[in-house]
C-alpha positions as CSV (number, residue, x, y, z in Angstrom):
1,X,69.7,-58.9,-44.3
2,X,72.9,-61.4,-44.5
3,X,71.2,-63.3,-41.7
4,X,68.1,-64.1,-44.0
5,X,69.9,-65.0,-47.5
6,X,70.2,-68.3,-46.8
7,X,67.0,-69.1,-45.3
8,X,65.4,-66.8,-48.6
9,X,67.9,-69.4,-51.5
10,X,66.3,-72.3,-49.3
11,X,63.1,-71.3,-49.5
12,X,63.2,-70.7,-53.2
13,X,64.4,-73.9,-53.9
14,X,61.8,-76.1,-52.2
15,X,59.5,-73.5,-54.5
16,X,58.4,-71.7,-51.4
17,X,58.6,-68.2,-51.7
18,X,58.0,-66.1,-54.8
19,X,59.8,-62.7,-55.0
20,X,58.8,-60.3,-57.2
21,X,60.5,-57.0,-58.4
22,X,58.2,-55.0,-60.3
23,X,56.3,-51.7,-60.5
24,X,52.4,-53.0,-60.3
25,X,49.1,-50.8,-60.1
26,X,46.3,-51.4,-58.3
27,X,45.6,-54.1,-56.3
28,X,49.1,-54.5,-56.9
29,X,50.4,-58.2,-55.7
30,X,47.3,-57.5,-53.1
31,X,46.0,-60.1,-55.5
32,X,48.6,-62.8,-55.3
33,X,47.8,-63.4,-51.6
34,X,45.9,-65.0,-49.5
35,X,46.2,-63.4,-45.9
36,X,48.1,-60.0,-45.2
37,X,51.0,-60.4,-42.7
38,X,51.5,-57.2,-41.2
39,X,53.6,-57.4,-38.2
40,X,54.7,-53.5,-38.3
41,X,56.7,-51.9,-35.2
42,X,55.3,-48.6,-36.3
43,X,53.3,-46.7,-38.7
44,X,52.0,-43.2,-39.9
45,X,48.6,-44.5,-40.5
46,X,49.8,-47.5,-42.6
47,X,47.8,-47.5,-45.7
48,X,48.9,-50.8,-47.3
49,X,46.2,-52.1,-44.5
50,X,43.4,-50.5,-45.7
51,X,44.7,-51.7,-49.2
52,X,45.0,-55.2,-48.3
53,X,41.4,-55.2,-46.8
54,X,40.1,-53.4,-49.9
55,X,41.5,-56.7,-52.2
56,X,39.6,-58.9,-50.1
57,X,42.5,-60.1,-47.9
58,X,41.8,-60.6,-43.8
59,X,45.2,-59.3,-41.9
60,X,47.1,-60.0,-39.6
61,X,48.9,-57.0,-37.7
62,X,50.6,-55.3,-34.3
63,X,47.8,-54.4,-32.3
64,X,48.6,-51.5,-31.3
65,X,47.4,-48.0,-33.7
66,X,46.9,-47.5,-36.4
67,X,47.2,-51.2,-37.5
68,X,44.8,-52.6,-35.0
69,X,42.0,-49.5,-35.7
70,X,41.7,-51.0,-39.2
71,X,41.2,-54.9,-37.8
72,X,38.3,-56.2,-36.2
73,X,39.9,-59.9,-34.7
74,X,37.5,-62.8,-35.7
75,X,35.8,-60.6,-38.2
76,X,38.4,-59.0,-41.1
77,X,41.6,-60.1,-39.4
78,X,43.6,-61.2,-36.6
79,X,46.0,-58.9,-33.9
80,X,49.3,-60.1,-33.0
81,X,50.1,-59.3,-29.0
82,X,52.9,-56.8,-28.7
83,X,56.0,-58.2,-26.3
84,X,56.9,-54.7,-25.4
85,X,57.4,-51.2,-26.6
86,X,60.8,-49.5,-26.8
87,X,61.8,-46.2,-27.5
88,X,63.6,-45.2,-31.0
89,X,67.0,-44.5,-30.6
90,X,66.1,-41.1,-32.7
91,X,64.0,-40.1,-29.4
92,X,60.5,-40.1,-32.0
93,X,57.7,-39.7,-29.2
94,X,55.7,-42.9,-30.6
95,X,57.4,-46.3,-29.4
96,X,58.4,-49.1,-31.8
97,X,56.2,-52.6,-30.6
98,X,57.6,-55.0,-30.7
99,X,55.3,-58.1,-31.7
100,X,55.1,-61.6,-29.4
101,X,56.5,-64.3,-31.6
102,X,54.3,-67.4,-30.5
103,X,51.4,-64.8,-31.1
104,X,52.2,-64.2,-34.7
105,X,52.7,-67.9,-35.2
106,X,49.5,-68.4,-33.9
107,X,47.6,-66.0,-35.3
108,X,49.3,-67.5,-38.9
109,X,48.2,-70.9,-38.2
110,X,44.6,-70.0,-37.3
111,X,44.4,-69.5,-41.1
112,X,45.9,-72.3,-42.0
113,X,43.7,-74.5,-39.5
114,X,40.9,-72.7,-41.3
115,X,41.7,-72.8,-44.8
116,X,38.1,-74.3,-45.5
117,X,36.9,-70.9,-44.5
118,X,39.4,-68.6,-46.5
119,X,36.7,-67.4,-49.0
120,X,34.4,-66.6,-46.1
121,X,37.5,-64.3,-44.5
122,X,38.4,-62.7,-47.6
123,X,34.5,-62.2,-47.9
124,X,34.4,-60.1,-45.0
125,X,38.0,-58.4,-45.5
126,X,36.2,-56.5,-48.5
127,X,33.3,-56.0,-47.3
128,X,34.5,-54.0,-44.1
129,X,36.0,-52.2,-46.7
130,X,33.2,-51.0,-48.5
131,X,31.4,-50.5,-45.2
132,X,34.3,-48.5,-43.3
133,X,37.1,-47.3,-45.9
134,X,34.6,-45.7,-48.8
135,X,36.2,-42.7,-49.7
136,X,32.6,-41.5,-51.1
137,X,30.6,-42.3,-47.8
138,X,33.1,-41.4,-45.5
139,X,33.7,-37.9,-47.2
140,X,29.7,-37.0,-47.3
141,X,29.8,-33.7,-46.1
142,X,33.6,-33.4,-45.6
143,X,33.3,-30.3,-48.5
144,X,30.9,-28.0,-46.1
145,X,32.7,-28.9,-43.6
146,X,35.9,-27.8,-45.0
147,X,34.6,-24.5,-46.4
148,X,33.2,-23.6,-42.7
149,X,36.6,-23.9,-41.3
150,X,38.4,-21.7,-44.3
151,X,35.6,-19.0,-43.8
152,X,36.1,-18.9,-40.3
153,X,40.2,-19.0,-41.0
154,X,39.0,-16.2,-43.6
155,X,37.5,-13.7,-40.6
156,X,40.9,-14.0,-39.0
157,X,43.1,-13.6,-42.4
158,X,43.6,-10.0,-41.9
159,X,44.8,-10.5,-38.2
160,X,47.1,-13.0,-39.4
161,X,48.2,-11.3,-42.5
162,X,49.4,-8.2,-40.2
163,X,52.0,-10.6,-38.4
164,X,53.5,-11.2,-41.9
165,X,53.2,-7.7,-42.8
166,X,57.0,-6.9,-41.9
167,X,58.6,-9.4,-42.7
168,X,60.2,-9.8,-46.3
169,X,57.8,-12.9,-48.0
170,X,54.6,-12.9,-46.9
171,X,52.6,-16.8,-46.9
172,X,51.7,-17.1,-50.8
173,X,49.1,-20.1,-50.1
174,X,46.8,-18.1,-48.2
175,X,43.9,-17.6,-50.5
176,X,45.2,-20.5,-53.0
177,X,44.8,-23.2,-50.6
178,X,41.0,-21.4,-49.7
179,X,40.1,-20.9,-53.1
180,X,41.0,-24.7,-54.2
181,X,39.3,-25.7,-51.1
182,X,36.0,-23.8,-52.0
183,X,36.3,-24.1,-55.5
184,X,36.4,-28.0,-56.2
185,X,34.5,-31.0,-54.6
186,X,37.3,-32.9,-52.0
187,X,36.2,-35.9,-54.2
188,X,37.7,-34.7,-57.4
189,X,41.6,-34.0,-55.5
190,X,41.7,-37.1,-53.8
191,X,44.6,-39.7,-55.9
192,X,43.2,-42.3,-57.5
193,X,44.7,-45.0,-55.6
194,X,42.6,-44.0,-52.5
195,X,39.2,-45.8,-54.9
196,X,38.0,-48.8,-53.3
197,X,37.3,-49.9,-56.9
198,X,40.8,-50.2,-57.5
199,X,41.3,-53.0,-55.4
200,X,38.3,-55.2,-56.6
């Protein structure tokens, strides 16, 4: 953004920002930080949230979903009001928030007031983690639960299987998907970067 270039050189010069262009593994630059600013208009389910929280970092985001569902204000983070909500101009059903400035200012400097406390916010950032975003605990059962579903998507197979019967390709990841779902723990095809011990 031309607009931002010269505020970025300034910045740099008075040894105020750091910029860094590299490929890092987990935590990634989670590390390098204090408190996560997270001012998103819109997300999927915004993952680098949970990441942040999982280094031990409180944040601050839009509270409005997903970001707010992973933030508990005064606890692991702070929310930052939303000024409005407009529409894309792609005519995507979810609306872009757009955040109250004063409110992300303020929610900024409540850190900074409370800098004293930063080990004690951090503390609770990662613990909220382990408590809410443990792959392991939060996947108990998930398996069974999976394998009930394919069996009863396996009673109605054949049904389905007759819709496709004239046409020229039938689905091939029918019984793949079912098999790999049966045949291996959902542990075990979950990517390593979804470990909460990544981010310690």
């Amino acid at each position: 953004m031309p607009q931002l270039s010269s505020l970025i050189d300034r910045l740099l010069k008075e040894d105020k920002l750091d910029v860094y262009e590299e490929t890092v593994t987990a935590p990634g630059l989670y590390k390098r930080g204090d408190v996560y600013v997270y001012p998103s208009r819109l997300d999927g389910i915004g993952l680098s949230v949970p990441e942040a929280l999982a280094s031990g970092l409180p944040v601050i985001t839009t509270d409005s979903p997903p970001m707010n569902e992973f933030v508990v204000p005064g606890g692991n983070g702070r929310v930052i009001k939303i000024d409005k909500l407009v529409a894309r101009a792609d005519g995507y059903y979810w609306p872009q928030a757009l955040i109250d400035q004063k409110s992300l200012r303020d929610e900024m400097a409540y850190y900074v007031k409370n800098f004293e406390s930063l080990a004690q916010f951090k503390a609770e950032a990662r613990q909220y983690a382990e408590n809410k975003l443990d792959w392991s605990r939060n996947a108990s059962g998930l398996a069974n639960q999976i394998g009930a579903v394919t069996k009863d998507l396996n009673l109605n197979w054949n049904m389905f299987t007759l819709r496709f019967s004239n046409m020229k390709h039938t689905p091939p990841f029918n019984k793949s998907i079912q098999n790999f779902l049966l045949a291996h723990k959902v542990d075990q095809a979950i990517p390593a970067r979804a470990s909460l011990d990544n981010y310690k």
